[in-house]
C-alpha positions in Angstrom: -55.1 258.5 -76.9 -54.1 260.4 -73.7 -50.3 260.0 -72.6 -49.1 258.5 -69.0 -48.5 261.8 -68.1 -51.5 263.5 -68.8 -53.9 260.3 -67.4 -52.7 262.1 -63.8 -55.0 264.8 -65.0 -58.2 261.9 -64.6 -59.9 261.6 -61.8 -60.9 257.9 -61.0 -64.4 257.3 -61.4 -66.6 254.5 -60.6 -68.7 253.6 -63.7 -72.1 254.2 -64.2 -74.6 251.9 -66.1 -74.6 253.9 -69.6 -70.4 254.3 -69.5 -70.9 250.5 -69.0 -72.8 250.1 -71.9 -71.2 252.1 -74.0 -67.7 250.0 -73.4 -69.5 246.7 -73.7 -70.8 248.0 -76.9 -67.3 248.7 -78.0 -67.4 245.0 -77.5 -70.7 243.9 -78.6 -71.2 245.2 -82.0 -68.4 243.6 -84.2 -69.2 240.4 -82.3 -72.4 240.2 -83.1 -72.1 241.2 -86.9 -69.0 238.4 -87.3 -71.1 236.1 -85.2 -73.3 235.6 -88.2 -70.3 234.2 -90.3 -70.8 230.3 -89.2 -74.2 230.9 -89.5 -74.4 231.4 -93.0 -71.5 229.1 -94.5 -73.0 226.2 -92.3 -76.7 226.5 -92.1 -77.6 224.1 -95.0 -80.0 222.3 -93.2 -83.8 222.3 -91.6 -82.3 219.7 -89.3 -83.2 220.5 -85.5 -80.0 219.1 -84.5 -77.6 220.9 -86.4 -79.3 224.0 -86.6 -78.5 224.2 -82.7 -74.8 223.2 -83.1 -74.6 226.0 -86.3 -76.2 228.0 -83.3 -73.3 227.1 -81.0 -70.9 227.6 -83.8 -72.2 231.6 -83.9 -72.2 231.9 -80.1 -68.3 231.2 -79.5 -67.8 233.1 -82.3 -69.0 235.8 -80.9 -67.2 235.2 -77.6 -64.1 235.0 -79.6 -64.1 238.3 -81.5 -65.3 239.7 -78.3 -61.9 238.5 -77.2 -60.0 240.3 -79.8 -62.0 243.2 -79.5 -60.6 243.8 -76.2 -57.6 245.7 -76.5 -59.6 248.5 -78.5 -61.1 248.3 -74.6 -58.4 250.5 -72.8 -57.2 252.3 -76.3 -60.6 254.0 -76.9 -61.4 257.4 -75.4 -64.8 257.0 -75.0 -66.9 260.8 -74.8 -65.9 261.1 -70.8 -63.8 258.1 -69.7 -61.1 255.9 -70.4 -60.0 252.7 -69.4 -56.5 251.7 -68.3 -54.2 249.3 -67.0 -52.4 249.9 -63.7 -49.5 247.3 -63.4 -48.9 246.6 -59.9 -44.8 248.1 -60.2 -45.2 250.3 -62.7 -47.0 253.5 -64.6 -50.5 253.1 -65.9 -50.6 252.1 -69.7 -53.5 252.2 -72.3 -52.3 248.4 -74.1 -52.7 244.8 -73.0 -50.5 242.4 -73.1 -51.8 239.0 -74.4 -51.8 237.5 -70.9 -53.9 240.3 -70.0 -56.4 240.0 -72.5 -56.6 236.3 -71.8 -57.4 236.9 -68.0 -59.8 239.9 -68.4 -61.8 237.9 -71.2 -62.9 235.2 -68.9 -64.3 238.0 -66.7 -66.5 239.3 -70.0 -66.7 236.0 -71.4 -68.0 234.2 -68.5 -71.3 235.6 -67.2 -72.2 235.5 -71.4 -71.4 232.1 -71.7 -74.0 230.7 -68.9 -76.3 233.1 -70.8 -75.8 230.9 -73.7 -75.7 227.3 -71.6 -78.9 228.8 -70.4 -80.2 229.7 -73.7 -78.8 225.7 -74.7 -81.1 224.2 -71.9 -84.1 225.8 -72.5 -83.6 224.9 -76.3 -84.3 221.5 -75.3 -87.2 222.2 -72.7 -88.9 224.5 -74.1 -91.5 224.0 -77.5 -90.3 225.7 -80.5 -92.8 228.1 -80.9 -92.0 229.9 -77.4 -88.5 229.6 -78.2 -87.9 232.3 -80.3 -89.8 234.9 -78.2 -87.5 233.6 -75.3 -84.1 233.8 -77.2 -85.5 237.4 -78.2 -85.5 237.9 -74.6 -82.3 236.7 -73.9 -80.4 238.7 -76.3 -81.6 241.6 -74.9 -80.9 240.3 -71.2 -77.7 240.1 -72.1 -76.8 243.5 -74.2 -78.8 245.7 -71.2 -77.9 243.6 -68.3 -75.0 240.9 -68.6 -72.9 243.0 -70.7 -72.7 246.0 -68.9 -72.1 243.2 -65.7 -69.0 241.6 -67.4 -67.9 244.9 -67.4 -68.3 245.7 -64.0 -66.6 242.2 -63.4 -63.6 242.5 -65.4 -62.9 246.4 -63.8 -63.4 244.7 -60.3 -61.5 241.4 -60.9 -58.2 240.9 -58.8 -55.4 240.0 -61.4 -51.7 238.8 -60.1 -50.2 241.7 -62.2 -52.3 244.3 -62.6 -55.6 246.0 -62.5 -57.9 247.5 -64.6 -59.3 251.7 -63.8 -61.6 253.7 -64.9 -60.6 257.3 -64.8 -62.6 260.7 -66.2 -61.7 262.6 -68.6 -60.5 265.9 -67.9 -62.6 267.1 -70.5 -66.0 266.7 -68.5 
């Protein structure tokens, strides 16, 4: 983890769409695996009904964990950029606070969650032999497109205290 002192070294950088990607997956992957969790202690049943709230059950667990996942967001030194937080009277830090994982999750949480209100609606619109090609669809929609989005979001956001920066590494 690079010191204060040697983050003056980084230049700031805008992100591109693959250094987007590769800090959403940061997010992404343990997520997705603990997502599966209420899945299988709940689905007991062939019943439609339940099967989508067992569904629901996995998606804000997966939101969640993304959640807690996020401090690992400014700690990593990804392969040519890290991630830090500027407060607005002091030195740039690589930790949040809980505040600030709070505010900088609804900026990755949000765009994901009216992927899965969207996902919700067509559920009940849509017959159930198209729906799993369309839910295929959708997870992929949202690992190439949304993620790397909510990141973009979250960097860009205007928080009261602080603000998130993407520098390069020195290295590169």
């Amino acid at each position: 983890m690079a010191s204060p002192v040697a983050l003056s070294a980084y230049s700031r950088i805008e992100l591109t769409w693959q250094q987007k990607m590769s800090a959403y997956w940061l997010l992404f992957w343990p997520a997705f695996g603990l997502s599966f969790i209420p899945i299988l202690l709940l689905m007991r049943t062939e019943n439609a009904s339940e099967l989508l709230w067992v569904s629901l059950c996995g998606q804000f667990v997966f939101l969640g964990v993304q959640g807690l996942f996020l401090p690992r967001l400014v700690r990593k030194d990804f392969r040519n950029f890290v991630i830090t937080v500027t407060p607005n009277d002091g030195p740039q830090r690589r930790s949040l606070s809980r505040n600030e994982v709070l505010r900088i999750a609804v900026w990755i949480c949000t765009p994901q969650l009216v992927i899965i209100l969207l996902s919700l609606s067509l559920s009940y619109s849509i017959p159930a032999e198209h729906l799993r090609g369309i839910s295929t669809l959708l997870l992929w929609f949202r690992i190439l497109y949304v993620g790397p989005l909510s990141i973009q979001l979250a960097l860009n956001a205007r928080y009261p205290s602080f603000r998130l920066q993407a520098y390069q590494s020195p290295l590169i």
